[in-house]
VEXBADO-556721 format. One record per residue (C-alpha): x, z, y; residue in one letter. Coordinates in nm, 4 decimals. Example, Ala and Ser with C-alpha at 12.3 -4.5 7.8 and 13.67 -1.06 7.14 Angstrom:
// residues 2
PT         X         Z         Y  residuo
PT    1.2300    0.7800   -0.4500        A
PT    1.3670    0.7140   -0.1060        S
This chain:
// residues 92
PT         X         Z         Y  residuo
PT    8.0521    8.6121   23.8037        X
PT    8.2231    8.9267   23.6669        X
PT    7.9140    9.0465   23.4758        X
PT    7.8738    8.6686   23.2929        X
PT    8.2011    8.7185   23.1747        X
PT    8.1377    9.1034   23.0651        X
PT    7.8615    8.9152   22.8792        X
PT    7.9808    8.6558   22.7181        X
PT    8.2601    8.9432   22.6057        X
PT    8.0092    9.1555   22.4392        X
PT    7.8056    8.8638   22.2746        X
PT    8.1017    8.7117   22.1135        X
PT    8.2376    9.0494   22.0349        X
PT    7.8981    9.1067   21.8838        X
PT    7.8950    8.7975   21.7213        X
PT    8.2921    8.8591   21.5018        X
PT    8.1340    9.2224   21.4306        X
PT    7.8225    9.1082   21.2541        X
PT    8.0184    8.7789   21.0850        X
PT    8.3261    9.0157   20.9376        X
PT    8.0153    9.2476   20.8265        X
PT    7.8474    9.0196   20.6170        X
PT    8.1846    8.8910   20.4952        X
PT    8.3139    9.2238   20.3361        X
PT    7.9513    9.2919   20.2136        X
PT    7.9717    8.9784   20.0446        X
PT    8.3340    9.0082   19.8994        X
PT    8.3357    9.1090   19.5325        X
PT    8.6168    9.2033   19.3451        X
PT    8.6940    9.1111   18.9757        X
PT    8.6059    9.3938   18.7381        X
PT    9.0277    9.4343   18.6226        X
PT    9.1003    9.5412   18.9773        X
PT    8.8210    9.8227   18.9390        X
PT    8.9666    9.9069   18.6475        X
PT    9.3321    9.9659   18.7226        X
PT    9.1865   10.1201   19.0683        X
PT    9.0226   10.3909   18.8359        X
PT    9.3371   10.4149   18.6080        X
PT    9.5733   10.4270   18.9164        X
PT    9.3373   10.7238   19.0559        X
PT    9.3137   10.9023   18.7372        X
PT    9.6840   10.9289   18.6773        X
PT    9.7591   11.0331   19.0397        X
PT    9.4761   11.3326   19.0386        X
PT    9.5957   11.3833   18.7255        X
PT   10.0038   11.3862   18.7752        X
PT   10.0687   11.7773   18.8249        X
PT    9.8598   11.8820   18.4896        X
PT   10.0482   11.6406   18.2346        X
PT   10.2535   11.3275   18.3235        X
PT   10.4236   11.5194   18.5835        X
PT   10.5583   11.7689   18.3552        X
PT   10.7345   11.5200   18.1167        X
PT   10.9494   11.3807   18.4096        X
PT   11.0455   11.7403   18.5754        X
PT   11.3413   11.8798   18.4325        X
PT   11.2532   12.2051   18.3241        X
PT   11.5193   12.5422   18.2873        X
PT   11.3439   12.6336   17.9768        X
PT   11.2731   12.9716   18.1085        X
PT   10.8864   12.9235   18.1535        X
PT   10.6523   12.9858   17.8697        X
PT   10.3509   12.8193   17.7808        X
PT   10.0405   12.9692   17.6337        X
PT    9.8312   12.7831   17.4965        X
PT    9.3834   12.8590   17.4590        X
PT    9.4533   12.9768   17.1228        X
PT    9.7214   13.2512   17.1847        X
PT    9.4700   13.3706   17.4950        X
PT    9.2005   13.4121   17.2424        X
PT    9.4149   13.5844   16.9662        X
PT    9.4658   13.8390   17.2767        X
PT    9.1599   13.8783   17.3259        X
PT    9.0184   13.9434   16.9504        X
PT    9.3466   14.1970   16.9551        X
PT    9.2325   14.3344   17.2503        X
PT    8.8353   14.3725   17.0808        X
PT    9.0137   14.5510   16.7323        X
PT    9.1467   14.7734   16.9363        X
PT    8.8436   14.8885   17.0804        X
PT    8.6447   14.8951   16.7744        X
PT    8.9024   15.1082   16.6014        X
PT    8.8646   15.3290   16.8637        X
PT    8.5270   15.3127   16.8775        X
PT    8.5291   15.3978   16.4928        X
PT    8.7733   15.6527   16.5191        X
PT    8.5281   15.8298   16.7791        X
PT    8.2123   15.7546   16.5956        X
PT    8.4004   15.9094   16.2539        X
PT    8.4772   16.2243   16.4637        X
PT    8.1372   16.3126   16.5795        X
């Protein structure tokens, strides 16, 4: 009697499993809930390296560089080394 039951358990068990399966595989959402999804997930991976920083309250003490003052180090950095390069060369 006890192993009917067990059965009957698993079938119908079974049975819910393979209906809510084919009920989420079937359930489509509307393409504006994709797209604020993807919105939504952009600005939150995204928070630290912009947004973020216009609603911290800075002290004003930290200074930015920007790609452009990196590379005018850098070319300052290569003058440098051609005038001494030059300067060496000129002695020889």
């Amino acid at each position: 009697m006890k192993a009917i039951q067990a059965w009957i358990t698993i079938v119908i068990i079974l049975f819910i499993t393979v209906e809510a399966f084919q009920w989420v595989k079937g359930f489509i959402l509307p393409l504006p809930i994709y797209v604020l999804a993807g919105a939504f997930l952009a600005i939150a991976s995204n928070y630290d390296k912009g947004i973020g920083s216009m609603f911290r309250q800075g002290t004003g003490k930290e200074e930015k560089l920007s790609q452009t003052a990196t590379l005018d180090e850098s070319i300052n950095v290569l003058k440098e080394q051609n005038d001494n390069s030059s300067s060496l060369l000129s002695k020889e």
